[in-house]
C-alpha positions as CSV (number, residue, x, y, z in Angstrom):
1,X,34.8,96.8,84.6
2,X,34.1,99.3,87.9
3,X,36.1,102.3,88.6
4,X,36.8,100.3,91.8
5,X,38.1,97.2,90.4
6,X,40.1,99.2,87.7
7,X,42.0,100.5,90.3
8,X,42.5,97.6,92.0
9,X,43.7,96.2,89.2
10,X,46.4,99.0,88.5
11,X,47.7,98.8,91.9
12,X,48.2,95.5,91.6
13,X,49.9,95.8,88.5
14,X,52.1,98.8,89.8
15,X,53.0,96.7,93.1
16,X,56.2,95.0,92.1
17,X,56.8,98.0,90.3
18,X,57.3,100.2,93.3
19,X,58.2,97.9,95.6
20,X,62.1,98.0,94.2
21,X,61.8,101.7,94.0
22,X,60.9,101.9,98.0
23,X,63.4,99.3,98.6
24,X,66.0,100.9,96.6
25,X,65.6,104.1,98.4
26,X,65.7,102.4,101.7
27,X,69.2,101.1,100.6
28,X,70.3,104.6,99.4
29,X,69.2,105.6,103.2
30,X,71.4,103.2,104.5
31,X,74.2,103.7,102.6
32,X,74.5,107.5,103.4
33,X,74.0,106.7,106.8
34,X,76.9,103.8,106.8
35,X,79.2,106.5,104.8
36,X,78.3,109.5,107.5
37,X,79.2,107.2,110.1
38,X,82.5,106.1,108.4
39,X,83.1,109.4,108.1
40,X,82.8,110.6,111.4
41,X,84.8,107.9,112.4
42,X,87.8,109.3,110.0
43,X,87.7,112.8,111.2
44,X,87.8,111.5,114.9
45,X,90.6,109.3,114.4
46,X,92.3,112.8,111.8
47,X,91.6,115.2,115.8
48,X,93.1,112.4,117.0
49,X,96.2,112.0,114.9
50,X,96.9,115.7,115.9
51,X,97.1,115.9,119.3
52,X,99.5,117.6,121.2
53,X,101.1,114.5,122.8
54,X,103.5,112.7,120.7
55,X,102.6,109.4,122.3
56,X,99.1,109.6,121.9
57,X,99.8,110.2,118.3
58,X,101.4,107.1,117.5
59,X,99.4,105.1,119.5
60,X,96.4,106.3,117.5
61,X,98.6,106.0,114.3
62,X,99.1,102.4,115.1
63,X,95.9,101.6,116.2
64,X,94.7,102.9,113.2
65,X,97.2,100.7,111.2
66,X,95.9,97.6,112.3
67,X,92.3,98.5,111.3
68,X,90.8,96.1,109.1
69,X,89.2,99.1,107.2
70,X,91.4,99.9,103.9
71,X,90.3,103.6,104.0
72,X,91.3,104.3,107.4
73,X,94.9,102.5,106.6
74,X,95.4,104.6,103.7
75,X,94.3,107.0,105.8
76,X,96.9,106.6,108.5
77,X,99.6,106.2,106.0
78,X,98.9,109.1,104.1
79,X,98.6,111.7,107.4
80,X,101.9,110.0,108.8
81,X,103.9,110.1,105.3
82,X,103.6,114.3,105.8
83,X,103.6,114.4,109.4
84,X,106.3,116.6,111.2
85,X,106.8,114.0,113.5
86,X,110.1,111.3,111.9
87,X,108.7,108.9,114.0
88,X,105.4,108.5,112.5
89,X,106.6,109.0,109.1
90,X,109.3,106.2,109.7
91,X,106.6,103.8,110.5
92,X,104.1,104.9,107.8
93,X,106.9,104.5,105.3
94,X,106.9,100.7,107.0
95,X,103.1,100.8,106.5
96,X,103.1,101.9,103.0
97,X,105.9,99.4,101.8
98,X,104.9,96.3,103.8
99,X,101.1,97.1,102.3
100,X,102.2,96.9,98.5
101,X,101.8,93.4,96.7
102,X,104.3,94.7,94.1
103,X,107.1,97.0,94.9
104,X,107.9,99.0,90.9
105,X,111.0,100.5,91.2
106,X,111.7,103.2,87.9
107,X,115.2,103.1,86.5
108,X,116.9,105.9,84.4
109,X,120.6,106.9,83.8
110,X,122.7,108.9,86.3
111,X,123.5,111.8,84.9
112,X,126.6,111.9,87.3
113,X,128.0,108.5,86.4
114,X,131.0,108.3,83.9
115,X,130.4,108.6,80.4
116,X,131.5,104.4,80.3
117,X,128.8,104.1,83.0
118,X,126.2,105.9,80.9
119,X,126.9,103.9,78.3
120,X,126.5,100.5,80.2
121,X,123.4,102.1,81.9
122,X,121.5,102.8,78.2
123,X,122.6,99.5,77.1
124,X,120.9,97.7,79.9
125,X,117.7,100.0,80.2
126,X,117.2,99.4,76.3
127,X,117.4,95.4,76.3
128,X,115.8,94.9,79.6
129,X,113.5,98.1,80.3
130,X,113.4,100.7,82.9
131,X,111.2,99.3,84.9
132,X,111.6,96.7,87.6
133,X,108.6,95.1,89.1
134,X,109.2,92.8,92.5
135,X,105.8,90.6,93.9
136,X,106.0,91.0,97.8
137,X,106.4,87.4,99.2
138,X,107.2,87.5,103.2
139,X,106.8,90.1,105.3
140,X,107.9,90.9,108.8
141,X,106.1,94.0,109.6
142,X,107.6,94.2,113.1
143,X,110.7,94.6,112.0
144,X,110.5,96.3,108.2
145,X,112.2,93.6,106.3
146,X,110.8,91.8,103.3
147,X,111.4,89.6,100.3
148,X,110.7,90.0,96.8
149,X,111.1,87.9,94.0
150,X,114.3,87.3,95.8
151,X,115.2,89.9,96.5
152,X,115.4,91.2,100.1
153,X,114.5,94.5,101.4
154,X,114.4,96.6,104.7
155,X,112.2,99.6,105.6
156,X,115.2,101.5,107.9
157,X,113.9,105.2,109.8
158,X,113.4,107.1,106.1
159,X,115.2,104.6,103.8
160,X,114.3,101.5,101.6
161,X,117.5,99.5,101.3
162,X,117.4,96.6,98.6
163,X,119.9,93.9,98.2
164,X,119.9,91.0,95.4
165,X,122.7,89.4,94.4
166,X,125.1,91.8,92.1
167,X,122.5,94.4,92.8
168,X,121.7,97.3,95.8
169,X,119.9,100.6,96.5
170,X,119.1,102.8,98.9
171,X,116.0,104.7,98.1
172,X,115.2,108.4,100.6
173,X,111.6,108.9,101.3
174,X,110.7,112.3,99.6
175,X,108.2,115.4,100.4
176,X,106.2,114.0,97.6
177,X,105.6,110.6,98.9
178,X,107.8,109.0,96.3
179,X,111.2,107.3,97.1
180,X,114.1,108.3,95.4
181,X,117.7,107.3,95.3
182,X,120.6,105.3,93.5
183,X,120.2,101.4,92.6
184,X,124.0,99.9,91.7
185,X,124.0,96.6,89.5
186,X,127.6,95.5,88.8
187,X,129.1,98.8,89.7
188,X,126.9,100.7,87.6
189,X,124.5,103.3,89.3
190,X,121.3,104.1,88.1
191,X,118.4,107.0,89.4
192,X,115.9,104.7,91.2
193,X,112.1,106.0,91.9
194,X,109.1,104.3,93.7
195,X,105.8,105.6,93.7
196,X,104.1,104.5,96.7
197,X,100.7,105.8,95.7
């Protein structure tokens, strides 16, 4: 066989060989290009978030809540949970809520309750776990109320208030994006927690 068809050969050989390889690298391209894009987009709508004018804030906020993009909502939830601004966090606490499919709510004993109440609380906690988990059913994100599993709930300025039969909470947005607060069931508190992240 000739040097010339030997070669020929080989490259055809190699061809769907490094085909994929130039394809794949055009894909590569694109990506990076797709993620520098999404990212400029981010850190516009971040300048945005802090301008000086309140109103411009939350209108950006907003818009940037009803953004099919997941990254830019958590975004937007994230920046308004530790803005300065109560306005902003008030409605990101809405967002973050309202966003969840499950709402976990962590139980433990109040320290501050009567020893009887202690009592009742560690009976309870031991049979039925500390742990509560709700699945969000409807959701009225105009005006922060929800059910789950029955319950019903209501995103109010900083607050989560939950109400089911024998049972209620209020529940404090805190610094760390957790909520925090008391949950009574039959008169008997308990230390509520929900991780919204």
């Amino acid at each position: 066989m000739s040097l010339i068809k030997s070669v020929a050969l080989s490259a055809c050989l190699l061809w769907p060989v490094l085909v994929p390889v130039a394809v794949a690298q055009d894909s590569v391209a694109e990506i990076l290009e797709k993620a520098r894009a999404e990212a400029r987009i981010h850190n516009e709508y971040k300048l945005a978030l802090n301008d000086p004018d309140p109103g411009v804030r939350l209108a950006v906020f907003n818009q940037m809540l009803q953004q099919d993009d997941p990254g830019l909502h958590k975004l937007a939830i994230e920046t308004g949970l530790t803005s300065a601004d109560s306005m902003m966090r008030s409605t990101a606490l809405k967002g973050a809520v309202l966003s969840l499919t499950q709402l976990h709510i962590k139980l433990a004993v109040d320290p501050k309750s009567s020893p009887r109440q202690q009592t009742e609380a560690k009976k309870y906690l031991e049979q039925y776990g500390s742990a509560i988990a709700l699945t969000m059913q409807k959701k009225d994100e105009k005006e922060g109320v929800f059910t789950a599993s029955s319950w019903s709930g209501q995103v109010n300025n900083l607050q989560l208030l939950l109400l089911y039969s024998n049972i209620n909470a209020v529940l404090t947005l805190q610094d760390d994006n957790s909520l925090k607060g008391t949950l009574n069931r039959s008169n008997i508190p308990y230390i509520a927690s929900i991780d919204l992240f």
